[in-house]
C-alpha positions as CSV (number, residue, x, y, z in Angstrom):
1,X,5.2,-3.4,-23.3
2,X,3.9,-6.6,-20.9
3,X,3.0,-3.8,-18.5
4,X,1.2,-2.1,-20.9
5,X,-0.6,-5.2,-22.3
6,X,-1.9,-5.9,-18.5
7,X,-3.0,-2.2,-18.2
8,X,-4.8,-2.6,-20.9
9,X,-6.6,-5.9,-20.0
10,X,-7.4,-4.5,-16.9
11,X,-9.4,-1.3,-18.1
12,X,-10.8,-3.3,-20.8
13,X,-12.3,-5.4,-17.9
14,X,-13.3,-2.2,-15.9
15,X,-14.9,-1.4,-19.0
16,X,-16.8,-4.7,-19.3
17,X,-18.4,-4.8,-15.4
18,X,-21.6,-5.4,-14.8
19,X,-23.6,-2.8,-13.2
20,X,-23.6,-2.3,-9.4
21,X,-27.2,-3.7,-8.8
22,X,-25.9,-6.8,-11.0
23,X,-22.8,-7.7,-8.9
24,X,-23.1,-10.3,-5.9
25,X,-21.6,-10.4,-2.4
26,X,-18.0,-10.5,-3.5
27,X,-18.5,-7.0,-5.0
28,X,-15.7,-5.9,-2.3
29,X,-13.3,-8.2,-3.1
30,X,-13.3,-7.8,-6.7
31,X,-13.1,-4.5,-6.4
32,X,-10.1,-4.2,-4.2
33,X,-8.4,-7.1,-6.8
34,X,-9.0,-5.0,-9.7
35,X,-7.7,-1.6,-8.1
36,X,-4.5,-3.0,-6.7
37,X,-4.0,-4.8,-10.1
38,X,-4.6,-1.5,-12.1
39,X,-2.5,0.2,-9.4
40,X,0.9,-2.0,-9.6
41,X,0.8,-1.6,-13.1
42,X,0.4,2.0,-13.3
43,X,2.7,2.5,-11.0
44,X,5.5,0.1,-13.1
45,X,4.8,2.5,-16.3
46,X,4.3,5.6,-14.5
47,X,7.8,5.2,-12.8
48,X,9.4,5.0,-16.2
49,X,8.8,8.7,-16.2
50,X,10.2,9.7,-12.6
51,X,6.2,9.9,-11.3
52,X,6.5,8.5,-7.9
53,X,4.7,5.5,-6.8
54,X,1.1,7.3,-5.2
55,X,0.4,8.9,-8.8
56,X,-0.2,5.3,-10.2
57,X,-2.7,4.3,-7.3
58,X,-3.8,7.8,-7.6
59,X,-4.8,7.6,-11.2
60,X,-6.2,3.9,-10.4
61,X,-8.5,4.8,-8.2
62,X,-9.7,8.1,-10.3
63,X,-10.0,5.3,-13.6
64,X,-11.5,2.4,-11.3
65,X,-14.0,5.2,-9.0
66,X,-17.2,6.8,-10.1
67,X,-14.9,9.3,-11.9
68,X,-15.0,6.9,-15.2
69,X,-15.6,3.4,-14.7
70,X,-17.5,2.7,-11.4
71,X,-15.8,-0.3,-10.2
72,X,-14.5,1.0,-6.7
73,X,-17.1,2.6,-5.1
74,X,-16.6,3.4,-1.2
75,X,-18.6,5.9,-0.8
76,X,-21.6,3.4,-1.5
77,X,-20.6,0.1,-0.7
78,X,-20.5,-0.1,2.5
79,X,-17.5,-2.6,3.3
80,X,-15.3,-0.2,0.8
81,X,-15.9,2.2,3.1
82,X,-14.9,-0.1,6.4
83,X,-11.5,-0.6,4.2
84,X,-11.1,3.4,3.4
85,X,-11.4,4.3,7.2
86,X,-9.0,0.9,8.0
87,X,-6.7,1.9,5.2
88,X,-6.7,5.5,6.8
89,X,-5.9,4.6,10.3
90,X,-3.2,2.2,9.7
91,X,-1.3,4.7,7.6
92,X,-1.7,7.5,10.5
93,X,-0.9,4.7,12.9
94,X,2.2,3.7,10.7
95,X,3.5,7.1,10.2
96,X,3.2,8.0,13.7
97,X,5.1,4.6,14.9
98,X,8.1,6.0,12.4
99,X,8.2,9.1,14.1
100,X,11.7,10.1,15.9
101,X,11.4,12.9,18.1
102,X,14.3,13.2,19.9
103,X,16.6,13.0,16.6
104,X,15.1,16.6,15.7
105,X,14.9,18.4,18.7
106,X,16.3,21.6,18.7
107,X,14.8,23.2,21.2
108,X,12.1,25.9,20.3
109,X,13.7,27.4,16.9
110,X,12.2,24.7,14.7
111,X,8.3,24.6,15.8
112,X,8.5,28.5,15.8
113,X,9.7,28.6,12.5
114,X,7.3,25.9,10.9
115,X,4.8,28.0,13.4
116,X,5.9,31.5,11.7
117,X,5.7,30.3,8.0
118,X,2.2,28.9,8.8
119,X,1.2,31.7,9.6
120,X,3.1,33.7,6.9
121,X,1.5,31.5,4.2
122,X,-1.8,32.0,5.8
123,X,-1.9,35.8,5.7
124,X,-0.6,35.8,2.0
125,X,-3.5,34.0,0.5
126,X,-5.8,35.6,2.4
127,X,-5.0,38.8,1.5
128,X,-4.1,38.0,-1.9
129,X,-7.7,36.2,-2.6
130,X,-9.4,38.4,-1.1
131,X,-7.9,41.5,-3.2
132,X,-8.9,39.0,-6.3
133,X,-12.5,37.5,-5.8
134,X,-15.3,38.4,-4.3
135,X,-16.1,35.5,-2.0
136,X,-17.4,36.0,1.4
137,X,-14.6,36.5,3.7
138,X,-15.3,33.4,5.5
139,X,-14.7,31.0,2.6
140,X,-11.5,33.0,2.4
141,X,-10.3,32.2,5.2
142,X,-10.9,28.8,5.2
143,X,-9.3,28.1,1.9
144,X,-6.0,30.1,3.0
145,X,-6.4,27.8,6.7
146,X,-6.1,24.6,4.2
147,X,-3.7,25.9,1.9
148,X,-1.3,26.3,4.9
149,X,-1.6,22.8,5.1
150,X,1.9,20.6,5.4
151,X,2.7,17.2,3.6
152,X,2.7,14.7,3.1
153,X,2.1,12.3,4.9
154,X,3.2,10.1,2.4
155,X,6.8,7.9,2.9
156,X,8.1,7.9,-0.3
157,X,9.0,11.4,-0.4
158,X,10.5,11.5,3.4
159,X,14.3,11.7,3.2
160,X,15.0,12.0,6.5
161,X,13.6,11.9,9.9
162,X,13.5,15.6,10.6
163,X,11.8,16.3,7.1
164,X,8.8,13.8,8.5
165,X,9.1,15.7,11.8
166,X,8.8,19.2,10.6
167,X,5.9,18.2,8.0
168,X,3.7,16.5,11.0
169,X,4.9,20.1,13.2
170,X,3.6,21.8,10.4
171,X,0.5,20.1,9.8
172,X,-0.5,20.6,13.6
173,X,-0.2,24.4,13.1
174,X,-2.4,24.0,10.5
175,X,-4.9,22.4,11.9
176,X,-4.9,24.8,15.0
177,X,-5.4,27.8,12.2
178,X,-8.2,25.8,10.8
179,X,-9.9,25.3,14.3
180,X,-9.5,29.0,15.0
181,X,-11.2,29.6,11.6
182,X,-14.3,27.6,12.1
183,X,-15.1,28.3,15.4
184,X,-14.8,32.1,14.7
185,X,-16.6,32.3,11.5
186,X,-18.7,29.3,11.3
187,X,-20.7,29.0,14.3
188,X,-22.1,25.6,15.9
189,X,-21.3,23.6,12.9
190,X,-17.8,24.6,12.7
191,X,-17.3,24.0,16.9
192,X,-19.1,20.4,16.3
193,X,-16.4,19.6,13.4
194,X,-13.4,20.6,15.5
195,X,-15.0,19.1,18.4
196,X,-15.2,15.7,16.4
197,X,-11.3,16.6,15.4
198,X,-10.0,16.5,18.4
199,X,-12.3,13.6,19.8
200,X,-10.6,11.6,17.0
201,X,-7.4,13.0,18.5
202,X,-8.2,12.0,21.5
203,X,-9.8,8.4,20.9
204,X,-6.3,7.2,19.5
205,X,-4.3,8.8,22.0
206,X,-6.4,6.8,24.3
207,X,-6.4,3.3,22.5
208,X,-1.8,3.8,21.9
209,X,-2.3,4.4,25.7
210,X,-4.2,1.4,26.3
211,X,-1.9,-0.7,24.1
212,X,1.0,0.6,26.4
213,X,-0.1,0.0,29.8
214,X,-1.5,-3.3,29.2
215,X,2.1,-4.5,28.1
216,X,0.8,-6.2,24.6
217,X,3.5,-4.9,23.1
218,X,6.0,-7.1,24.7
219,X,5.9,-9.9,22.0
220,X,5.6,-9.3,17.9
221,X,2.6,-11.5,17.6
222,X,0.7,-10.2,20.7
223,X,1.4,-6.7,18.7
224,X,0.4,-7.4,16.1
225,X,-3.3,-9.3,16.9
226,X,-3.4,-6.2,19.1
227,X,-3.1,-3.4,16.7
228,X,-4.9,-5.4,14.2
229,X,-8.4,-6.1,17.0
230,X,-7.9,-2.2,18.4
231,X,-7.6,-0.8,14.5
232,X,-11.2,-3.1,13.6
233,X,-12.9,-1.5,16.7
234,X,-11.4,2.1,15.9
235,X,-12.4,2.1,12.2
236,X,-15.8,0.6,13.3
237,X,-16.1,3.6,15.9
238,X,-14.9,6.1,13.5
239,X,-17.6,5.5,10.8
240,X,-20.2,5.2,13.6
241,X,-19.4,8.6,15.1
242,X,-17.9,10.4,11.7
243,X,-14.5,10.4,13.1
244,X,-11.7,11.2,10.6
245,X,-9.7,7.9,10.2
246,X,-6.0,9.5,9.6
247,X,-5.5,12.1,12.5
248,X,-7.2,8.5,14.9
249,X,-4.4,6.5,13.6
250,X,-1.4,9.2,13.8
251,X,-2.1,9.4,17.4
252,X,-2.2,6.5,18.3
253,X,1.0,6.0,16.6
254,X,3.0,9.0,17.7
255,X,1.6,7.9,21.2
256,X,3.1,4.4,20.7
257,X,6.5,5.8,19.4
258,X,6.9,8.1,22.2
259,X,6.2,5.4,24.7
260,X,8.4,3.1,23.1
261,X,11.5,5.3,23.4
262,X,14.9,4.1,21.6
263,X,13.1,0.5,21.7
264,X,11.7,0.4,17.7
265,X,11.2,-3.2,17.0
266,X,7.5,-2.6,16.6
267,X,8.4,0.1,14.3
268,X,10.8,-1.8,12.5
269,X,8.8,-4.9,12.1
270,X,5.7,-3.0,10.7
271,X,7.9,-0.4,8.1
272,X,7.8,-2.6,5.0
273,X,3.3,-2.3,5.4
274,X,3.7,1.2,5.7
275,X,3.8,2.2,2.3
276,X,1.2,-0.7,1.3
277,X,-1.1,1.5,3.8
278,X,-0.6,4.8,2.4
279,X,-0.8,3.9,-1.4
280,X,-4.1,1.8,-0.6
281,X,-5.5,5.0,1.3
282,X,-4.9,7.1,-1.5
283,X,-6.3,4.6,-3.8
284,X,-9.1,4.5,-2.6
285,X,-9.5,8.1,-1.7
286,X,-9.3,9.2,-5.0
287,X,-11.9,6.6,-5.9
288,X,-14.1,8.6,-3.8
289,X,-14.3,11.5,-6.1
290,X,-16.4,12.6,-8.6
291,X,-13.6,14.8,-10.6
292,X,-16.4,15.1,-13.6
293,X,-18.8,16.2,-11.1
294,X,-16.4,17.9,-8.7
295,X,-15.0,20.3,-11.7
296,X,-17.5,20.7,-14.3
297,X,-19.4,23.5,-14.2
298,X,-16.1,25.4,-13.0
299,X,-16.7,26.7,-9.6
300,X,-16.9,30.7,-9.0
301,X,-13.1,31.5,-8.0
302,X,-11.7,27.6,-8.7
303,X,-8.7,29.2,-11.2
304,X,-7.9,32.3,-8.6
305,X,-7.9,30.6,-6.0
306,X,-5.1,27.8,-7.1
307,X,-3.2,30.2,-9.0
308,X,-2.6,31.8,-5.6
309,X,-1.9,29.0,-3.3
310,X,0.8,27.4,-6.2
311,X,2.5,31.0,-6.4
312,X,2.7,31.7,-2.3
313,X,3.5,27.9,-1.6
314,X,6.5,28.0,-4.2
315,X,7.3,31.7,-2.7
316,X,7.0,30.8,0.7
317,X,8.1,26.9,1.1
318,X,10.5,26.5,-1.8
319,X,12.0,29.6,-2.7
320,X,12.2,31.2,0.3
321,X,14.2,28.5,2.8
322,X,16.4,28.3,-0.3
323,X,17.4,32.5,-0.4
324,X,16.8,32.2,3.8
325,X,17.8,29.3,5.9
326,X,16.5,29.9,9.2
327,X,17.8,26.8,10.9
328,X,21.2,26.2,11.8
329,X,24.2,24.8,9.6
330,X,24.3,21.7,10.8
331,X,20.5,20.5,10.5
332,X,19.5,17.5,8.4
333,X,16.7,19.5,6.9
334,X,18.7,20.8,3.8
335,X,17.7,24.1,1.9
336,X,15.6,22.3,-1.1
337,X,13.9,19.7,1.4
338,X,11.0,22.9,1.1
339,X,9.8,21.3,-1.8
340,X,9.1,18.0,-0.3
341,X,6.7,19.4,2.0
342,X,4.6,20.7,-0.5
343,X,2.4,17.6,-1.9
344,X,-0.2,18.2,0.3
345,X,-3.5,16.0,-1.6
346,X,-3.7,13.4,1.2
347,X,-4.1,15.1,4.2
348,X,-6.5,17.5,2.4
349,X,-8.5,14.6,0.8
350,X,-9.0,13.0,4.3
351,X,-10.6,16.2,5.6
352,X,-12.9,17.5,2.6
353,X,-13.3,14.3,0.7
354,X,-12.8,10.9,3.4
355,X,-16.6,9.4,4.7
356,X,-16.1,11.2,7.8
357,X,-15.1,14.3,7.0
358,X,-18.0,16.6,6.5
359,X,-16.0,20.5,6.4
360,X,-18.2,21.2,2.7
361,X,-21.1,20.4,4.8
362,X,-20.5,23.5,7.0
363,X,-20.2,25.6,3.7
364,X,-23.2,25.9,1.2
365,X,-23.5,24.0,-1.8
366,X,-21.8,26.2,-3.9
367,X,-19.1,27.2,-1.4
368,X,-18.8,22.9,-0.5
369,X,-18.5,22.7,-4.4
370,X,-15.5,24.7,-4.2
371,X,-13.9,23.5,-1.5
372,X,-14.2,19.7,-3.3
373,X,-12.7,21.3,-6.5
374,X,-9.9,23.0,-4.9
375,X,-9.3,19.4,-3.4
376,X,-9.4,17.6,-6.2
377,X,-6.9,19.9,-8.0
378,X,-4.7,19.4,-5.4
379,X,-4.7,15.7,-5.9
380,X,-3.1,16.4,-9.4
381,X,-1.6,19.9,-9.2
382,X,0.6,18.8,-5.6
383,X,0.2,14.9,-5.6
384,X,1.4,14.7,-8.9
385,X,3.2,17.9,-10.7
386,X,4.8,18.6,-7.3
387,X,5.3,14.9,-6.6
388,X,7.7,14.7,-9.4
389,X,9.9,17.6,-8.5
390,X,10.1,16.3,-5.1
391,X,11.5,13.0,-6.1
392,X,13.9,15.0,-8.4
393,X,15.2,16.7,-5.2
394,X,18.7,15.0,-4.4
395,X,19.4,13.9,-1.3
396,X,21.5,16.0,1.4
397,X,25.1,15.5,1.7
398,X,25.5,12.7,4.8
399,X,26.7,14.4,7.5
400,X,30.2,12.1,8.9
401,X,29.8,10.8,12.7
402,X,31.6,12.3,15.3
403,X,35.0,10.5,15.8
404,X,36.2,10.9,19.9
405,X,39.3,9.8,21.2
406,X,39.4,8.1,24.5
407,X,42.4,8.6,26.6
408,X,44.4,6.3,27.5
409,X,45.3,5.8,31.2
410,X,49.2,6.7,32.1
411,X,50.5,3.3,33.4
């Protein structure tokens, strides 16, 4: 009931604000209050009904965004934004620090599986919108490139390493399908956007690379004023040149984690911010979107087109590694962990919806329309619904450590 009570006072407050060309130069700062506020407390009731943490600072920043209330703004206030793109880089950058490669290797059978059902889940809706609508074959494409999108990237639904490992496989597949996509079908514009992609790639490859060689990673406090200075500059670089913040961050981080080797005291000393990150990124995020806007009229092809990406990604990822396991017996990566790989929102919402995105702008205004609908469903449809039955998913059986026996020497 107190949480209730708070929830309460704080939409009745939302409810209350002045307009935005009433509110003064702490505009930022009261905004951010209010949607963390909002966001703790939803999170407190929404848990009492197994929703997992993101759906509460999702719905915040729906309630607290232009969606209803117009508190949190970042698409217009300009240091909201500056916090998005931060918010973004630090929870690629925090991700990709908690990455373990070497604790899933297993030679090529892994990345050619995550490659084949990539592929597999492409093809499917594809074909299966194409037999349905009658949208130009290039929209269909694209849609089926993003619905063979992996996830999350979002920590509370990683169980173990190799889960986070295969989802971050699976989402570079993805993203190589989506290249090959728009640079076949969508001309200069689509080149430019993958072009930016991969500079953003590249960028935080660049600054992890930097951070390594000049050895300011020695000492926790040095590492900390360092990744705190290089992640300003970045997110100040990534708004100038419309660079999208997440993939920045996650290479820089994966970068970082490869360089460090078995040595994770970096990684362990930033773990307890990286959820803080995500849930703020997807706070704000959703506060981005217009979902009155984005869904009403119904795009041509909205229903369609989700029906088939919920039926083939249940078919493909949940079902199907439970009736086939294709890796080996002894993997971490159990039989149901297919359905934590489906939430799939975020990463989506960084490309179609985040400040520096700009795919709808390749589209035209009706295809862009669509494209922003099918995202926003996703933020309730797989963030949400999907959200839930992943954190119903139990957890795999430990697997014992392997006892030896050391000989003793004859005497």
């Amino acid at each position: 009931m107190r949480s209730l009570g708070v929830c309460a006072i704080l939409l009745a407050l939302a409810a209350v604000a002045p307009s935005s060309s009433q509110r003064g130069p702490f505009e930022p700062l009261w905004a951010l209050g209010m949607l963390v506020l909002l966001a703790v407390t939803l999170q407190h009731v929404l848990s009492r009904f197994r929703l997992p943490a993101v759906a509460g600072w999702v719905l915040a920043g729906l309630i607290l965004g232009p969606s209803l209330f117009h508190v949190v703004e970042p698409l217009r206030v300009p240091l909201l934004a500056l916090c998005l793109t931060v918010a973004g880089l630090w929870a690629g950058l925090l991700v990709g620090l908690g990455t373990r490669w070497s604790q899933a290797r297993r030679g090529w059978r892994m990345p050619l599986v995550v490659a084949a059902s990539t592929l597999l889940t492409f093809a499917v809706v594809a074909g299966a919108i194409s037999l349905i609508t009658d949208l130009p074959r290039a929209v269909i494409l694209l849609l089926a490139a993003l619905a063979s999108m992996w996830g999350p990237i979002l920590s509370d639904f990683w169980r173990n390493r190799e889960v986070q490992v295969i989802g971050l496989i699976g989402a570079g597949c993805a993203l190589i399908v989506l290249s090959v996509v728009l640079c076949t079908f969508h001309a200069s514009a689509g080149i430019n956007w993958v072009a930016r992609l991969g500079l953003a790639l590249l960028s935080g490859m660049v600054g992890g690379e930097c951070i390594w060689r000049l050895r300011l990673l020695d000492r926790k406090g040095s590492a900390l004023l360092s990744l705190a200075a290089l992640s300003l500059v970045a997110a100040l670089a990534a708004r100038h040149f419309d660079f999208a913040a997440l993939p920045l961050g996650l290479a820089m981080g994966l970068l970082l984690a490869a360089r460090q080797g078995t040595d994770r005291q970096l990684e362990h000393s930033l773990a307890p911010a990286r959820p803080i990150a995500i849930l703020l990124f997807a706070a704000l995020l959703a506060a981005s979107a217009d979902v009155g806007q984005l869904l009403w009229p119904v795009p041509h092809g909205l229903f369609e087109v989700l029906a088939v990406q919920i039926v083939a990604l249940v078919l493909i990822r949940g079902i199907g590694p439970a009736l086939w396991y294709p890796l080996p017996a002894t993997a971490e990566f159990s039989r149901r962990s297919g359905w934590l790989l489906l939430p799939r929102g975020l990463i989506l919402g960084e490309l179609i919806l985040g400040a520096g995105a700009g795919l709808p702008g390749i589209l035209s205004s009706g295809d862009g329309a669509l494209l922003r609908a099918v995202v926003v469903a996703d933020l309730f449809i797989f963030v949400l619904l999907f959200g839930t039955l992943a954190a119903s998913v139990p957890l795999p059986a430990p697997t014992p450590p392997v006892v030896t026996e050391k000989k003793s020497d004859p005497a």
